[in-house]
Backbone as a printed PyTorch tensor [residue, N CA C, xyz], in Angstrom:
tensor([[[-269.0410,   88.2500,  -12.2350],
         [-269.4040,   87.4190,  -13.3690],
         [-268.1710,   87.0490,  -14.1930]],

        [[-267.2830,   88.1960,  -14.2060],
         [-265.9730,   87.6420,  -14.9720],
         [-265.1990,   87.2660,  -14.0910]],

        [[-265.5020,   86.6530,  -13.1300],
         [-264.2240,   85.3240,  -12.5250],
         [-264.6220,   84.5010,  -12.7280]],

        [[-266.2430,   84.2020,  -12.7020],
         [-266.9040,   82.8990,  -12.8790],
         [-266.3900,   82.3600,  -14.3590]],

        [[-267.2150,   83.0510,  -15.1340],
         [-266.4970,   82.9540,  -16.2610],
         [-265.0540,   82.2110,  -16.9940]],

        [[-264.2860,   82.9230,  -16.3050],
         [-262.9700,   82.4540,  -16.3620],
         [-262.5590,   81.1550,  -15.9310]],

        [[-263.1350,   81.3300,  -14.8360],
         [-262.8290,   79.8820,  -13.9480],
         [-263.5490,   79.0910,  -14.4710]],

        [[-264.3730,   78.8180,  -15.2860],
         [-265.1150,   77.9870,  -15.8880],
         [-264.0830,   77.8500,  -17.8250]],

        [[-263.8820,   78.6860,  -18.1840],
         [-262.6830,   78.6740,  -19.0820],
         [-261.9010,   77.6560,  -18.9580]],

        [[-261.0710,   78.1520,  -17.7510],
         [-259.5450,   77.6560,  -17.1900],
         [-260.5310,   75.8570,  -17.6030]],

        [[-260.9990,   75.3640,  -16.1450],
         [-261.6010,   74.0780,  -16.2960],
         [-262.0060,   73.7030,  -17.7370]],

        [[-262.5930,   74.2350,  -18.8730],
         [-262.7540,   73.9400,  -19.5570],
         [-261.3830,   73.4210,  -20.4890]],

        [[-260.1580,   74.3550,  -20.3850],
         [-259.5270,   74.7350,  -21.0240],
         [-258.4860,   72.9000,  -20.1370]],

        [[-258.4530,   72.9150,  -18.9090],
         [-257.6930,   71.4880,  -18.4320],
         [-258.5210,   69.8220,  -19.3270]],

        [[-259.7880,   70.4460,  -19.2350],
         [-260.6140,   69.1800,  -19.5870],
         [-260.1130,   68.9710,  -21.4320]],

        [[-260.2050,   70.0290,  -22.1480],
         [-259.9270,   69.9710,  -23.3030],
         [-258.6000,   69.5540,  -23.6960]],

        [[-257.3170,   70.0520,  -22.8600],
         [-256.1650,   69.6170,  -22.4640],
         [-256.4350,   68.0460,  -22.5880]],

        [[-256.4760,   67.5740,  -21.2560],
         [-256.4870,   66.4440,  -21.3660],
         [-257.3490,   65.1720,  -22.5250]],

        [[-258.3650,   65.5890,  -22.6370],
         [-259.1900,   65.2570,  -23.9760],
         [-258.3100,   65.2760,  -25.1490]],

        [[-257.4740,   66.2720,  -25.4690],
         [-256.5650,   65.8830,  -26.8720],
         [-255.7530,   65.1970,  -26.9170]],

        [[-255.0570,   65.1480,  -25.3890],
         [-254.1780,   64.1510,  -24.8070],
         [-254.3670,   62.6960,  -25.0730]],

        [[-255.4980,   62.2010,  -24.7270],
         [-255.9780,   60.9170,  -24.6230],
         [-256.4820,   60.5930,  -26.3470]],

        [[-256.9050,   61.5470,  -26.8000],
         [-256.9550,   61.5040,  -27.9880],
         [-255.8460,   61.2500,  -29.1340]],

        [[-255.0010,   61.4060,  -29.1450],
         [-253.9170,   61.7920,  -29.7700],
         [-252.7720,   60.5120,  -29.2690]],

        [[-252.8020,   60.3770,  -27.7590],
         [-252.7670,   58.6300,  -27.8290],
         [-253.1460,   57.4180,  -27.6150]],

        [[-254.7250,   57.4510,  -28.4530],
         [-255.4640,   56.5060,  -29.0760],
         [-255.0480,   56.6710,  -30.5660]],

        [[-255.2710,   58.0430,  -31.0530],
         [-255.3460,   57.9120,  -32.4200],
         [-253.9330,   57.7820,  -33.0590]],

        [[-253.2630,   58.6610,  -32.6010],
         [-251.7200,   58.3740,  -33.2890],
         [-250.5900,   57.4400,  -32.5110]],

        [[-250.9430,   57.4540,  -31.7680],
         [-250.0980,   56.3260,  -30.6460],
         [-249.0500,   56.6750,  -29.7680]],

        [[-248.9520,   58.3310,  -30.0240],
         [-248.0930,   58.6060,  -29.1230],
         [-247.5000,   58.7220,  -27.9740]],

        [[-246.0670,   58.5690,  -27.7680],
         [-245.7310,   58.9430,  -26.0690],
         [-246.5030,   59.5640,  -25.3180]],

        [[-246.8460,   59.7000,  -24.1340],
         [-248.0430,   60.5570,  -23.1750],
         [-246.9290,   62.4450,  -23.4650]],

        [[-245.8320,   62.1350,  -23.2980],
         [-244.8750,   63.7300,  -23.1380],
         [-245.4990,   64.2590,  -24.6570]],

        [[-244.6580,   63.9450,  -25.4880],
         [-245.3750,   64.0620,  -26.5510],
         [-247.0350,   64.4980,  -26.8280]],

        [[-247.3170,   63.3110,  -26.5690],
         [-248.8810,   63.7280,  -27.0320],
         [-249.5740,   65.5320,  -25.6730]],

        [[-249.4570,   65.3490,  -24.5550],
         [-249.2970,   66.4110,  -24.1780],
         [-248.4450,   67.5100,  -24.7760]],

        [[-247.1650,   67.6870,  -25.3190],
         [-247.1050,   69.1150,  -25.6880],
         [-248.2220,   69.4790,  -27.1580]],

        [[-247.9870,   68.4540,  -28.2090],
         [-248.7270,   68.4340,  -29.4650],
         [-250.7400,   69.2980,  -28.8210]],

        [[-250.9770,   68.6910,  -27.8970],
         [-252.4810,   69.0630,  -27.0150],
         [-252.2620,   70.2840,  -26.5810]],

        [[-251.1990,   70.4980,  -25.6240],
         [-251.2450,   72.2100,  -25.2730],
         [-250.9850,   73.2090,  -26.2650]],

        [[-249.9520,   72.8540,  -27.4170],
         [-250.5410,   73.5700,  -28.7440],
         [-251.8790,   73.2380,  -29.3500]],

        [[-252.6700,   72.8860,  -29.3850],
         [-254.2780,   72.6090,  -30.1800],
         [-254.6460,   73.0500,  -28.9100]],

        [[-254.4670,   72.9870,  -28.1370],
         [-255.7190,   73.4020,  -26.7600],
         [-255.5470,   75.1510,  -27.1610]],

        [[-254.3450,   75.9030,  -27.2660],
         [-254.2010,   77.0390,  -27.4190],
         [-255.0200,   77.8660,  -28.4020]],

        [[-255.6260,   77.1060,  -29.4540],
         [-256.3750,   77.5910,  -30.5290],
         [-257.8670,   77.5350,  -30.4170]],

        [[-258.6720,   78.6470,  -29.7920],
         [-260.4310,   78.6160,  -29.8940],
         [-260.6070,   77.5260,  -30.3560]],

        [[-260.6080,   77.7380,  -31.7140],
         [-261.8100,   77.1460,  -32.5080],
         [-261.2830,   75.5880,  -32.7710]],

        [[-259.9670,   75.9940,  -33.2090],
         [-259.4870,   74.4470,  -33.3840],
         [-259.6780,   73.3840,  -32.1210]],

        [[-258.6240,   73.9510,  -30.7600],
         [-258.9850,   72.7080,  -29.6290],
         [-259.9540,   72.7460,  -29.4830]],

        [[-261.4150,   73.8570,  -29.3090],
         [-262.7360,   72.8660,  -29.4780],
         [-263.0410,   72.1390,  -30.2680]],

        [[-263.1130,   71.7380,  -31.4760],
         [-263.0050,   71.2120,  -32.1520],
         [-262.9060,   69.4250,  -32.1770]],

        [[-261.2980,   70.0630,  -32.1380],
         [-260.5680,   68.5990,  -31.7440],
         [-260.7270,   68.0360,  -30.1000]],

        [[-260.8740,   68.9960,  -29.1490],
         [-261.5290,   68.4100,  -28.0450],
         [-263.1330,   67.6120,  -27.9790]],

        [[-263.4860,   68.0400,  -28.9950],
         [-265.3680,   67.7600,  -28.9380],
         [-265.3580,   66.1470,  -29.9110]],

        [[-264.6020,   66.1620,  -30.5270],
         [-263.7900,   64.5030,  -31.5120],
         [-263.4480,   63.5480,  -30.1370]],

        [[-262.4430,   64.1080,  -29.8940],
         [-261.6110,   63.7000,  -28.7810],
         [-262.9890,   62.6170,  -27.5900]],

        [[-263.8900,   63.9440,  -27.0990],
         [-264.6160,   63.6440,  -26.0660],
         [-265.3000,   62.2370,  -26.5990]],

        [[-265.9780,   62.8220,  -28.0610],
         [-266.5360,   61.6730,  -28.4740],
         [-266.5330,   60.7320,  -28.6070]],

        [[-264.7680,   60.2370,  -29.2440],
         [-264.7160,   58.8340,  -29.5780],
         [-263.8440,   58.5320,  -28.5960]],

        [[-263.1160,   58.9970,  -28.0480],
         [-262.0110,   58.2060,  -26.9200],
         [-262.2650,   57.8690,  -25.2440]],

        [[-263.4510,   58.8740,  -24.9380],
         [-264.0350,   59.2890,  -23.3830],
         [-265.3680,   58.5300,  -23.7190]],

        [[-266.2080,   58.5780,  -25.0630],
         [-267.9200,   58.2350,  -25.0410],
         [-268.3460,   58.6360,  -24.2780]],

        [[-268.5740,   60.4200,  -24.2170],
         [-269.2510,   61.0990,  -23.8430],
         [-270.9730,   60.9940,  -24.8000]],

        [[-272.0360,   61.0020,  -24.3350],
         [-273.0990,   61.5180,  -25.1800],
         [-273.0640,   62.8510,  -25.7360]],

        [[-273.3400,   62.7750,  -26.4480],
         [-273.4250,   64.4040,  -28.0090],
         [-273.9750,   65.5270,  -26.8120]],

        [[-275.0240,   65.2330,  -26.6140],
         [-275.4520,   66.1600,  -25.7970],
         [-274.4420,   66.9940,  -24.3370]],

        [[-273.9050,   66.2830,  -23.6820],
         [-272.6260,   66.5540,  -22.0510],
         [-272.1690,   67.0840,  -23.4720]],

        [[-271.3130,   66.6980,  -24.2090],
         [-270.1500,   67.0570,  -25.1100],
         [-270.3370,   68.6030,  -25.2190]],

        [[-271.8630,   68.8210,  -26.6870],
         [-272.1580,   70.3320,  -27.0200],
         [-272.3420,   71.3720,  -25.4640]],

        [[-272.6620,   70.6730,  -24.6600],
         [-272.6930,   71.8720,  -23.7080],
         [-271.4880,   71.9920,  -22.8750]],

        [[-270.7410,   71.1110,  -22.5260],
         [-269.3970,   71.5000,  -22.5740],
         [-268.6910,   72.4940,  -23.1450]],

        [[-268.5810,   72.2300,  -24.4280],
         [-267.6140,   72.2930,  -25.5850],
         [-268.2090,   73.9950,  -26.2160]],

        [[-269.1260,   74.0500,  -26.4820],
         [-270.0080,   74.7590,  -27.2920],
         [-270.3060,   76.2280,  -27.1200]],

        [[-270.5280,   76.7070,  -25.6500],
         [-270.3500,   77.4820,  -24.7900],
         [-269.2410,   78.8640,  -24.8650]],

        [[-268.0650,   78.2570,  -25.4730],
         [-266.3110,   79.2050,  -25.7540],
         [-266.9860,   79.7240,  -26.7400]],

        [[-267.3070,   78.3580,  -28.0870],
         [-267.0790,   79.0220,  -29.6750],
         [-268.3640,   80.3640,  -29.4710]],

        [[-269.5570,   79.5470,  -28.8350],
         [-270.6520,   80.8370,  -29.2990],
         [-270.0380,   82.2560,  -28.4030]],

        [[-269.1190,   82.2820,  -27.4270],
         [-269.1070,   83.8430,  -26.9770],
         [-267.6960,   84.1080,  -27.6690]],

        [[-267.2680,   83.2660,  -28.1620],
         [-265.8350,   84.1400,  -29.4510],
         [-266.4870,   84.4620,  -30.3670]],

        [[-267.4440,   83.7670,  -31.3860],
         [-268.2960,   84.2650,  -32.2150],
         [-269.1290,   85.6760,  -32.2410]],

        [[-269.6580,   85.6630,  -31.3210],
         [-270.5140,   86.8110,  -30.5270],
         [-269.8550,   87.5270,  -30.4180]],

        [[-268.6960,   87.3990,  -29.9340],
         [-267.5770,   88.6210,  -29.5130],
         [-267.2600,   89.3000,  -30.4260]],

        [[-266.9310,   88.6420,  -31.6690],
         [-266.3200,   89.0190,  -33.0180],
         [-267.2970,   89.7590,  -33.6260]],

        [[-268.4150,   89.1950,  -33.0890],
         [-269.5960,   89.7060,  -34.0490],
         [-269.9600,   91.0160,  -33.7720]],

        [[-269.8690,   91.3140,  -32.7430],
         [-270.4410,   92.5900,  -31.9960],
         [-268.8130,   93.6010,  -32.1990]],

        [[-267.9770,   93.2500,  -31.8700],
         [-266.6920,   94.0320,  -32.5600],
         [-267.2030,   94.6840,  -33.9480]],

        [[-267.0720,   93.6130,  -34.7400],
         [-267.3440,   94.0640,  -36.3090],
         [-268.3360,   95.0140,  -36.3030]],

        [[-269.8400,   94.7760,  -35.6980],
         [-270.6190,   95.4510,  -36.0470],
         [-270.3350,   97.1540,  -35.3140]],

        [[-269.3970,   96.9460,  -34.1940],
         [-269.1900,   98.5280,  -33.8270],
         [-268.3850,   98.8920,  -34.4960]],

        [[-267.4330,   98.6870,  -35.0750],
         [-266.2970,   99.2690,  -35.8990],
         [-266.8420,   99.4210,  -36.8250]],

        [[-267.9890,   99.0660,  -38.0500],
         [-268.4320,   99.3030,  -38.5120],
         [-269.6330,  100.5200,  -38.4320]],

        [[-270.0390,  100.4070,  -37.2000],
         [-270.4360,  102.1060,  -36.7310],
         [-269.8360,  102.8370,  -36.9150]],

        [[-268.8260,  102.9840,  -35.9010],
         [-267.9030,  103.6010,  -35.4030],
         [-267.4680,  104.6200,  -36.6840]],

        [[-266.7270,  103.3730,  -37.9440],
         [-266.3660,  104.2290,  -39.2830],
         [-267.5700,  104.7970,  -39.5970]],

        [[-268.8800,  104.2630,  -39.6210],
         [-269.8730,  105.0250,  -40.1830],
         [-269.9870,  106.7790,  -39.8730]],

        [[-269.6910,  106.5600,  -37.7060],
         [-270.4590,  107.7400,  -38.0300],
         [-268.9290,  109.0990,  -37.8020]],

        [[-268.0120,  108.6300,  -38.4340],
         [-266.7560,  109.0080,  -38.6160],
         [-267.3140,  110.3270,  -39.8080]],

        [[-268.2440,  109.7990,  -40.5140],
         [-268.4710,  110.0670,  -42.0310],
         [-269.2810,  111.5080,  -41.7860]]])
């Protein structure tokens, strides 16, 4: 399950790549070199390159909302989750420290 996973990441993680890419020169007009490194920094950030990838998809590709959120949507809810379930054990954890 965690290769699938991953490998579904990685792909996610090229598609979002390129999505800021194309984004970035529509919106700011930049060189393709350029606008690729500026993308592999924002692709590097969870929350942000989804974000700006899910913009990206929208207005430069006209993807429908719907392909987009299930694309896109998928990372943030298991970083969220992830975080969430961290907190709540460490917060055990100190509890039953006590």
């Amino acid at each position: 399950m965690k290769g699938i996973i991953l490998t579904l990441y990685i792909i996610l993680g090229f598609i979002q790549l390129f999505a800021i890419h194309d984004g970035i020169m529509v919106w700011l007009q930049f060189p393709s070199f350029l606008a690729y490194i500026l993308a592999f920094l924002l692709t590097y950030f969870p929350v942000i390159g989804s974000v700006v990838g899910i913009f990206a998809v929208l207005t430069v590709w006209h993807w429908p909302l719907w392909k987009t959120l299930l694309v896109f949507i998928w990372p943030l809810i298991l970083f969220f989750v992830g975080g969430l379930y961290a907190n709540i054990r460490s917060l055990f954890d100190s509890l039953r420290r006590y």
